[in-house]
Structures are given as structure tokens and as C-alpha cells.
N, C-alpha and C positions, 0 to 999 in steps of 0.2 A: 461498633461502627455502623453509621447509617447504609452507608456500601453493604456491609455484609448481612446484615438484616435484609436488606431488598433483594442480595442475591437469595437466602433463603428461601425468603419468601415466593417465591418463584419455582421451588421445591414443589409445590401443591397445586399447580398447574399442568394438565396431559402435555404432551408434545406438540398436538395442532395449535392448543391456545400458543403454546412456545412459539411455535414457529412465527405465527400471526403477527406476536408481540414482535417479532425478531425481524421481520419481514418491514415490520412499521417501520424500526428504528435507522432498519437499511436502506428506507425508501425514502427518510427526511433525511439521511446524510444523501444520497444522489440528488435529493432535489437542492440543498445547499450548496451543495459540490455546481451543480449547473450554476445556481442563480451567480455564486463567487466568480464562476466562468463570464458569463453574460454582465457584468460588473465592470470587469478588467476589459475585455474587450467583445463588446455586442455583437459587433457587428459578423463577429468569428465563431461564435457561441452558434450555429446551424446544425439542427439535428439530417443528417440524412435517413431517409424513410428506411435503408436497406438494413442502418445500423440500430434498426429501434428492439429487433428480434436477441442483438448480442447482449445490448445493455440490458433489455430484460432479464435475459438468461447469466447475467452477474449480478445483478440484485438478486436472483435466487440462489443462486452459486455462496455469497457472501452471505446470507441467511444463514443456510445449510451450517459454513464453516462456524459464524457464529452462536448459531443451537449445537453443536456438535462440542466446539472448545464449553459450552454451559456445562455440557452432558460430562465434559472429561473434568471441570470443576465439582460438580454437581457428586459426581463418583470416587474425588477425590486422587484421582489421577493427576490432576495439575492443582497444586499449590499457592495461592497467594498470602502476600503480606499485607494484613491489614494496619500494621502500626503507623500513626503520623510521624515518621523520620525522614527530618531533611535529608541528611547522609544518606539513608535508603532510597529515597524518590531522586538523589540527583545519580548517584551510583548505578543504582540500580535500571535510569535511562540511559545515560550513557554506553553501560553493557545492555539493551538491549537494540539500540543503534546502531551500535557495533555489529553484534551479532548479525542482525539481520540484512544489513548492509552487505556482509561478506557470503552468505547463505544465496542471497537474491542475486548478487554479481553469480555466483557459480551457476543457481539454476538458471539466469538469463544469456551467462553466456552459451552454455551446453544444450537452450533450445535455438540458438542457433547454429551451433558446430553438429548437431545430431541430423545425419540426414530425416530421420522415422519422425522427428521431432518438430522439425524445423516448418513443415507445412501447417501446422497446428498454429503456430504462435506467428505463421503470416499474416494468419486473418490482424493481425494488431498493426502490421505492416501495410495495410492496404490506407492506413491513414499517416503519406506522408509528409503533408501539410497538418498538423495536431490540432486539436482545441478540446477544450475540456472533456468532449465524449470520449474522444480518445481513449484515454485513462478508463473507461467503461467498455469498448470497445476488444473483449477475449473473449479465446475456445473456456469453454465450460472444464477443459481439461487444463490448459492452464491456468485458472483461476482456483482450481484445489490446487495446483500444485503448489503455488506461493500461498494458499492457504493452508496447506501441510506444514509450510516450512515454519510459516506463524505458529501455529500449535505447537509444534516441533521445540520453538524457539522457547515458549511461554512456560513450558512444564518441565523443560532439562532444568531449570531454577526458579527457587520462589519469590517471583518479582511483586515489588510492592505494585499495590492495586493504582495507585496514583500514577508511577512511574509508565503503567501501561495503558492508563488514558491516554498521557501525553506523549507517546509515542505515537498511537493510533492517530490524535491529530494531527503530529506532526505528518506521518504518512500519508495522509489523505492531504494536504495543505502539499506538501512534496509530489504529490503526485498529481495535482492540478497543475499547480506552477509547472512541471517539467511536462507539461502538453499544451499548455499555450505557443500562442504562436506569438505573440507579445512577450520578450525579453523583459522580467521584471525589476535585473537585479540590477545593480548602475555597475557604472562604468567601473569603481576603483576593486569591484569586487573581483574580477578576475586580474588586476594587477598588486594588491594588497596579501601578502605571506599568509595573513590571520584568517583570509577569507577562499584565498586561490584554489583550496581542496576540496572547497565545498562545492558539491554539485549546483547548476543554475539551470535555469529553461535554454538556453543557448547548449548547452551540455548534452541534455537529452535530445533536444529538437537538431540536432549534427548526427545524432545518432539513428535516427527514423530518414534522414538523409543518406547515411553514409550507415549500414546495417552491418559494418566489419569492424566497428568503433566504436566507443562509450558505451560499454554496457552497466556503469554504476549507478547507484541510486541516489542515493544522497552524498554519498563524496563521489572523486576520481582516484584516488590512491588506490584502489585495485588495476585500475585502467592505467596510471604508471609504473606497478610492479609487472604487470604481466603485458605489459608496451600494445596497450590496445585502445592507445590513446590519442584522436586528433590534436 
């Protein structure tokens, strides 16, 4: 597979050239992540000067976790499937949006129920009018910690390599959306059965309102089992 050849290949590079590479790749997804921001709604897309220190320090944060998940590839600690199986790539996202849906509901709700914890993952609260920085906007301690859970999540099974592109997009794509301030989903999606669990920008943006509410990510059914739900 062309995939696993490139990861190889990557074998034969120190850590700095890694990181560099690693560094590139996380500095064109933030700068796409903005532009898709500025897209939807320009006029919201405003960097604040104070927030320029945080999103820096998660473009490094997210480096880090992604040379580190290379290194736990790399050593054979985390497992992927490189075969082209539909069965596998649709299975295999599913169980990881699962997973990490319920993973991120618990470490989100518990940094806010932790008093020790709780100051750390305000600074994310200090925006609560959202827009795409938002989502770039964390303590360096909360940003390993959902990137623990990812690692975490990647190596307890061996997920096809496809499967966890498309989850990564989806997560980034998800986590734009749910920082806007612009509502993007229409109206029948929260009165439609097929649609009503999935999480929306309305979802999350009630939730940077109201900080005792919505702590899910991409659904609400954790937030109707454990009734912590607007």
C-alpha cells in the first residue's frame, strides 16, 4: 500500500526533521480550518491578539501528539490495517466514533465537575460567543489530554488506516461547525428521528452558554442518558 510505504519511509528521518514535517502538516490543517471559518462567516472569523499565544501553543501540542502516535506506530505499539476493505473502513469508523464520542463526553464532562481541573479548560470558556478560533483556543494540558484519549483510542484496536483519516476529518470538520456562531444545520435536523442525536453548532454553542449542559461531541445521547441535556 502506497500509505504504508510513506509511513516507512519516514522511518529514516531524526525526530526534528519529524517534527518539522509534523508541524507543516498541522499548520495547513489550522490554516484550512480558519479559511472554512472565514468562508461560512467572515465577518466572525476575528483573531484576538490575546488568543494568538493559545492557538500557537495547540499547533505545537497537536504536532507533539502526532509525532508521538508516529513513534507508537513506528515501534509497533499501535497497530493499523492497511487492507482495502469496505466492511473494515465502514466498521471500523463507526467503532471509532463511537469510541471516542464516549471517551471525550467523560473527559469533558469531568473537566468540568473537577474543581483542580476545571480552571485549566476555562481558558476554552473565556470564548463565549465561538468562531472558529475557538476550537484552537486550549491549556496545553488539555489538548494532550484529548490527545491521550486519541492514542488511547487508536491502539486498544487495529483500525483500518482509511477508517482513521475519515474520522480525523470528520473531527476537525465537527469541531469547526460546533464553534461557529452561524447555525449551519437547517431547521428539520433537530425535528427529524434520523437526524435529532446528532450533535449541531446550536448544540455546542448552548453549551459555551450554559457550561452545566451539552457536554457531547458529535451526538447528544450521552447528554440524554446522564440528563445533562438542554
Amino acid at each position: 500500500m502506497i500509505f504504508e510505504s510513506w509511513l516507512q519511509q519516514l522511518s529514516q528521518f531524526n525526530l526534528l526533521i519529524l517534527f518539522i514535517f509534523f508541524l507543516a502538516e498541522n499548520a495547513i490543517l489550522l490554516f484550512l480550518s480558519i479559511m472554512l471559518g472565514k468562508i461560512i462567516e467572515y465577518e466572525n472569523t476575528t483573531l484576538d491578539k490575546k488568543d494568538r499565544k493559545w492557538i500557537f501553543s495547540t499547533l505545537i501540542c497537536n504536532t507533539l501528539i502526532t509525532l508521538l502516535g508516529y513513534e507508537l506506530y513506528h515501534f509497533g505499539i499501535m497497530k493499523v490495517d492497511f487492507t482495502p476493505s469496505l466492511l473494515s473502513i465502514v466498521s471500523d469508523t463507526l467503532l471509532l466514533i463511537f469510541i471516542m464520542d464516549f471517551l471525550m463526553f467523560c473527559f469533558h464532562y469531568m473537566v468540568h465537575k473537577l474543581k483542580w481541573f476545571y480552571p485549566i479548560h476555562q481558558l476554552h470558556h473565556t470564548h463565549v460567543e465561538t468562531s472558529v478560533y475557538s476550537l484552537f483556543v486550549l491549556n496545553p494540558i488539555e489538548t494532550f489530554g484529548f490527545g491521550i484519549i486519541w492514542l488511547f483510542s487508536i491502539s486498544i484496536f487495529e483500525f483500518n488506516f482509511i477508517s482513521i483519516i475519515i474520522y480525523l476529518v470528520l473531527n476537525l470538520l465537527y469541531g469547526i461547525f460546533g464553534h461557529l456562531k452561524t447555525d449551519i444545520f437547517p431547521d428539520f435536523w433537530y425535528k427529524n428521528y434520523a437526524t435529532n442525536w446528532i450533535s449541531t453548532t446550536k448544540f455546542h454553542g448552548d453549551h459555551h452558554k450554559n457550561e452545566s449542559h451539552n457536554f457531547g461531541f458529535y451526538f447528544n445521547i450521552w447528554d440524554k442518558i446522564f440528563k445533562t441535556i438542554i
